[in-house]
LOGUFI-746949 format. One record per residue (C-alpha): x, y, z; residue in three letters. Coordinates in steps of 0.05 Angstrom, whole numbers, plus 5000, padded with zeros to 4 digits. Example, Ala and Ser with C-alpha at 12.3 -4.5 7.8 and 13.67 -1.06 7.14 Angstrom:
BEGIN
<atom u="5246" v="4910" w="5156" resn="ALA"/>
<atom u="5273" v="4979" w="5143" resn="SER"/>
REM end
This chain:
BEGIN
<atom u="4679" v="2531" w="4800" resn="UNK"/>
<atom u="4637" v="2516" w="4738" resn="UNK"/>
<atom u="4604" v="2452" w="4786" resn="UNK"/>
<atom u="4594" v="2503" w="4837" resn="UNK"/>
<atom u="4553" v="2554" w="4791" resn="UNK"/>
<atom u="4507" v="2488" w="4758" resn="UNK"/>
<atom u="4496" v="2460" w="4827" resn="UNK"/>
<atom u="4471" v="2540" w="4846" resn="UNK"/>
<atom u="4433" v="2550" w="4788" resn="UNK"/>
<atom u="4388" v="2485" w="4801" resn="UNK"/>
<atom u="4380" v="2497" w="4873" resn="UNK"/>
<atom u="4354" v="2575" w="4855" resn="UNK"/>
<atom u="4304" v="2531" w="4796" resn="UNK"/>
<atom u="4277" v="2491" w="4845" resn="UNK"/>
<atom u="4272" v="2548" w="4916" resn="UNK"/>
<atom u="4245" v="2596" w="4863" resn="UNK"/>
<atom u="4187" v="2547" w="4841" resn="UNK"/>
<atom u="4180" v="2519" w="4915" resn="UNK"/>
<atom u="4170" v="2591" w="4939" resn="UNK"/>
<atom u="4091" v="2589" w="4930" resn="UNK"/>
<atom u="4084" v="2513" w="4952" resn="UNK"/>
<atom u="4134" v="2518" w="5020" resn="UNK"/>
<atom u="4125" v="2591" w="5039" resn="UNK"/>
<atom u="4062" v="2617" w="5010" resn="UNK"/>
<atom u="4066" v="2670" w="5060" resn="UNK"/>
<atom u="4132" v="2693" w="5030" resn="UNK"/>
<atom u="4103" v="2695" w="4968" resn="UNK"/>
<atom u="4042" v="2734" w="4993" resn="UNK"/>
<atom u="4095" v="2791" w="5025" resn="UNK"/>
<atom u="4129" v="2796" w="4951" resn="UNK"/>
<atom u="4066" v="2816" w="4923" resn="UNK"/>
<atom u="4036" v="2862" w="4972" resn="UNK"/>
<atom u="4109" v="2898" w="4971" resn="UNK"/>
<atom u="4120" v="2901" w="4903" resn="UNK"/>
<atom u="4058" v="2887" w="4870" resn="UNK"/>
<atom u="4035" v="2824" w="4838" resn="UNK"/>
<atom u="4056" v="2842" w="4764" resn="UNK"/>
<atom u="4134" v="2865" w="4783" resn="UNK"/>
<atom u="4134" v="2801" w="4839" resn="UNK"/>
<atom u="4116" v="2749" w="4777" resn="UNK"/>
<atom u="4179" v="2798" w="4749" resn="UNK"/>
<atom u="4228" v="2784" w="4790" resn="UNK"/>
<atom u="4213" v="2705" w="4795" resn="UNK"/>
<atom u="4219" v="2707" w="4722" resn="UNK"/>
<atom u="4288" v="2738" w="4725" resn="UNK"/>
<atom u="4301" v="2708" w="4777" resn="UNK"/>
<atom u="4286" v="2634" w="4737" resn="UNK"/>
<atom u="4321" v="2667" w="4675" resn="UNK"/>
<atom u="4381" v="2672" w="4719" resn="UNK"/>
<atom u="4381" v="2600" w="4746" resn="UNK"/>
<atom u="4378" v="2584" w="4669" resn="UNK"/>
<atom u="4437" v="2614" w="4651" resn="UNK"/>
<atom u="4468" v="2597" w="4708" resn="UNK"/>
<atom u="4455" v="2513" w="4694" resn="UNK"/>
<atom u="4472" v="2525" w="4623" resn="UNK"/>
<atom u="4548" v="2564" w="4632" resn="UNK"/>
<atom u="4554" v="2510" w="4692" resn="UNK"/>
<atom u="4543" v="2450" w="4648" resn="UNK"/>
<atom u="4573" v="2479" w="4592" resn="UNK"/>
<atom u="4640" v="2490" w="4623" resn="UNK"/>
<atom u="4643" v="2436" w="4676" resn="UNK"/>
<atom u="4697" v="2387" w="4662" resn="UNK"/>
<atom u="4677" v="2319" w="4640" resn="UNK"/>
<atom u="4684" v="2275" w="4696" resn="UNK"/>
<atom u="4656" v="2210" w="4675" resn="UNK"/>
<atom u="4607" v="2165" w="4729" resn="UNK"/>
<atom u="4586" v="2110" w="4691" resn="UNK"/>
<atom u="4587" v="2085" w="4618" resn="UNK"/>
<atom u="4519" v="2097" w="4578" resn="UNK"/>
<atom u="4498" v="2020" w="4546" resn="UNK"/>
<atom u="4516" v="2019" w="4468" resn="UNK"/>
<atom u="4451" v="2029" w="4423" resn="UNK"/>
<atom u="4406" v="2079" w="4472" resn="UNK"/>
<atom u="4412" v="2133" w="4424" resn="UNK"/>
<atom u="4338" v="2114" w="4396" resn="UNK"/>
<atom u="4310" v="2100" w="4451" resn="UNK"/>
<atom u="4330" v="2168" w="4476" resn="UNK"/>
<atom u="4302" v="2196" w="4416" resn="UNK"/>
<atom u="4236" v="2163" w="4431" resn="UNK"/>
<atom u="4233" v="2187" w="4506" resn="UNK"/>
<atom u="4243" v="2250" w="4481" resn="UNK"/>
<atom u="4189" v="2255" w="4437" resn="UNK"/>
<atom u="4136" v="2236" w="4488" resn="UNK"/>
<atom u="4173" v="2281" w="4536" resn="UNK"/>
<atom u="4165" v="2337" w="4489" resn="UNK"/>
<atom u="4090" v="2309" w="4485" resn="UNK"/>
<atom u="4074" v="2303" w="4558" resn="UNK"/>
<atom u="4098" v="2379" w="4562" resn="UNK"/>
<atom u="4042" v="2401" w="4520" resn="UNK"/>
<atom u="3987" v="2360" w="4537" resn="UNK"/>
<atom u="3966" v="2397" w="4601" resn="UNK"/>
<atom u="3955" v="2452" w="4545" resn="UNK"/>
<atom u="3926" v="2417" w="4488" resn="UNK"/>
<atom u="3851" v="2412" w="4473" resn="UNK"/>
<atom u="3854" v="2339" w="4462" resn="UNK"/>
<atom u="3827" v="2278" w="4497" resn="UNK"/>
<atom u="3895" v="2255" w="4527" resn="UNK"/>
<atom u="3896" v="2321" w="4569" resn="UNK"/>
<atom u="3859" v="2272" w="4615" resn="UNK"/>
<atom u="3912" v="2217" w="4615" resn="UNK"/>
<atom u="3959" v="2257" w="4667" resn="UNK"/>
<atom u="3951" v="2299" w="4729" resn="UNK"/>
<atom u="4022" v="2338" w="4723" resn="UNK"/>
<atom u="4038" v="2327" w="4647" resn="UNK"/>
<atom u="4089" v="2377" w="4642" resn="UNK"/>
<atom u="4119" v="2355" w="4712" resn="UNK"/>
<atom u="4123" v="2284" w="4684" resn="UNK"/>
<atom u="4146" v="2312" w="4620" resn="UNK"/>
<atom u="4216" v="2330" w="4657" resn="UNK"/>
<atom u="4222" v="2258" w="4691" resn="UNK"/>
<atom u="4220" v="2226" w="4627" resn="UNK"/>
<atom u="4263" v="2280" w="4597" resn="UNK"/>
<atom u="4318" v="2266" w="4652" resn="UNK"/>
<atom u="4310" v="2197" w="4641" resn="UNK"/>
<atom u="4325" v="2193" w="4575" resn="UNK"/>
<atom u="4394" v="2245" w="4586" resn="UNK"/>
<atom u="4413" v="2202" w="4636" resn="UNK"/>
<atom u="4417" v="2141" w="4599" resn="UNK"/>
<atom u="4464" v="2170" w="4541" resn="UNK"/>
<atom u="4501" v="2221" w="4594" resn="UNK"/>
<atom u="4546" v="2185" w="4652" resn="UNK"/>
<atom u="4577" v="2248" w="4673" resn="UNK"/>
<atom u="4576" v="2287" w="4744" resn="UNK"/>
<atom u="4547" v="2348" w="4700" resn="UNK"/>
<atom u="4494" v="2303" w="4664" resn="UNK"/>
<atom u="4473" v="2272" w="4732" resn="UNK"/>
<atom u="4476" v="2343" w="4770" resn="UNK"/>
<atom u="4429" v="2377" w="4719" resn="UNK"/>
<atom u="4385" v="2320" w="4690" resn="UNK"/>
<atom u="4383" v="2293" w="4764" resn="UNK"/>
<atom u="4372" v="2364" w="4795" resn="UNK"/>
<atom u="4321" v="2377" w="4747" resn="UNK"/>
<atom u="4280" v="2312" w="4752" resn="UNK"/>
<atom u="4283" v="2310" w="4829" resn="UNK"/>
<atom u="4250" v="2376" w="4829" resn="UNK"/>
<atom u="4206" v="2349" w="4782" resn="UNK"/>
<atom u="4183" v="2287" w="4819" resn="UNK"/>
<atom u="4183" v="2328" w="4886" resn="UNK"/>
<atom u="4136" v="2380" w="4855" resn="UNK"/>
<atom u="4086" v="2329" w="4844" resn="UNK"/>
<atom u="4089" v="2305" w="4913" resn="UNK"/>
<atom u="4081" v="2372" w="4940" resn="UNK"/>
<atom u="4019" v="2392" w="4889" resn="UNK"/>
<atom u="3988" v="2320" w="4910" resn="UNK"/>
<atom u="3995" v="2331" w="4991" resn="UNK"/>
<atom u="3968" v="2406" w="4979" resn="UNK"/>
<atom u="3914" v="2392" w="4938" resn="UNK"/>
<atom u="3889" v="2316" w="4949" resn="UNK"/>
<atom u="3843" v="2283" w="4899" resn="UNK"/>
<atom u="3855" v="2305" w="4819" resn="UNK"/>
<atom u="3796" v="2319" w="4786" resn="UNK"/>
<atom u="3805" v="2300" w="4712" resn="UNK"/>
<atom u="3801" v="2352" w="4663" resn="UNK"/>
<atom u="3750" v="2344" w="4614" resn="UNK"/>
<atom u="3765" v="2304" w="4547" resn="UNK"/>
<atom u="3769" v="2348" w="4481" resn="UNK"/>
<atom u="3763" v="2324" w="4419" resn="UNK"/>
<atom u="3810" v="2284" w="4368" resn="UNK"/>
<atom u="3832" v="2352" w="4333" resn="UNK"/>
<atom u="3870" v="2368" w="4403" resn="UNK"/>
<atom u="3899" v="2308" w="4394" resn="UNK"/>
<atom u="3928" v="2317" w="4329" resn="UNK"/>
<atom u="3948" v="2393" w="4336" resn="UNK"/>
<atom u="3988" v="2364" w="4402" resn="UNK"/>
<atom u="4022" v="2312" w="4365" resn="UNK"/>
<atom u="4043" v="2349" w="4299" resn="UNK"/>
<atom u="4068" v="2410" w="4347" resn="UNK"/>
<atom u="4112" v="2354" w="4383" resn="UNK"/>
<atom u="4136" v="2332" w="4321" resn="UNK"/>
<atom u="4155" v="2409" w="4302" resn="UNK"/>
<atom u="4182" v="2421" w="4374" resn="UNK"/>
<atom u="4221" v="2358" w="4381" resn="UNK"/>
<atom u="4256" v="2376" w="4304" resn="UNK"/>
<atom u="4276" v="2440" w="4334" resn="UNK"/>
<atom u="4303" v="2411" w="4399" resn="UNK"/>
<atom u="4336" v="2359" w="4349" resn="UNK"/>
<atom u="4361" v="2415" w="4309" resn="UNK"/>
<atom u="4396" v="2452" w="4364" resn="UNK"/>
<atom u="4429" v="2395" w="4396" resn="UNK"/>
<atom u="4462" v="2381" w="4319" resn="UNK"/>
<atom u="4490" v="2456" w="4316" resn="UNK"/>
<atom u="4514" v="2446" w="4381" resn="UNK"/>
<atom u="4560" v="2387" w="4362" resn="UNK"/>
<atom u="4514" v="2334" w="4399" resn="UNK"/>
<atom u="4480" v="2304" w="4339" resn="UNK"/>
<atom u="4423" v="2256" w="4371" resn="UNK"/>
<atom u="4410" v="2225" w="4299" resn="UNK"/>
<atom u="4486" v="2205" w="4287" resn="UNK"/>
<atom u="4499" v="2127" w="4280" resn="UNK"/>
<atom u="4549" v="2119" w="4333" resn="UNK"/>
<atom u="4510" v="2156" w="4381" resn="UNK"/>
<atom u="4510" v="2123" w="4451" resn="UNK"/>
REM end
């Protein structure tokens, strides 16, 4: 049951984001119905709900091991997170390596995926971190078809730069911290 109710709550993640990129027309109808404040309402309760429905779904899914993590990727996780956490802010920041990416925060979730998926061999891990980062990746297919050619953003200056990189740091802690109070300590030395 628990599969069942992860599986659902990434497929409603990923319709709920498609819904502008695969039937704009839809999207369109929702606002000249409703409005266009209480539409952007209801696709943020209706993203809310695919949240909690990924999180009780992975959290009570039995473990059903797929494959065996390799000994040692622990840091290496670490480190993918970090510029995961990164690549999630740049498209935000005021910095010069805004201009390094054309879907930072998109990109930001492939790496994230990556690096869950090398120290989680579980159907859960795969269905959420694989869910996830297939939306991801398909996202940026869909942006690139729709909109052709990326025009580069321009650069900002160093100060960007640093603000991005010591909010990482703070964001990446707290993500860190979390994971620890929830009994998966990333930092831990036998940790995958």
């Amino acid at each position: 049951m628990y599969f069942e109710i992860l599986i659902l709550g990434v497929f409603l993640w990923a319709d709920v984001h498609w819904i502008k990129r695969l039937m704009p027309n839809v999207r369109k109808k929702m606002d000249t119905r409703f409005g266009a404040g209480p539409a952007r309402g209801l696709i943020t309760i209706l993203l809310l709900g695919a949240i909690v429905m990924m999180v009780i779904g992975f959290r009570r899914a039995d473990f059903i091991p797929i494959y065996t993590p390799f000994d040692g990727v622990g840091p290496v996780n670490n480190f993918l997170m970090v510029v995961a956490v990164m690549c999630m802010g740049m498209g935000s920041s005021k910095g010069k390596m805004r201009t390094w990416l054309r879907h930072p925060m998109l990109t930001g979730v492939v790496i994230w995926m990556v690096a869950h998926l090398l120290v989680n061999g579980d159907l859960a891990s795969l269905i959420l971190f694989g869910g996830i980062g297939f939306w991801a990746a398909a996202t940026m297919v869909l942006i690139n078809r729709a909109e052709g050619a990326w025009v580069r953003p321009e650069a900002g200056s160093p100060a960007g730069d640093i603000r991005l990189v010591v909010i990482t740091i703070i964001v990446f802690t707290v993500i860190a911290s979390i994971h620890i109070l929830l009994g998966y300590n990333p930092f831990s030395p036998g940790y995958a």
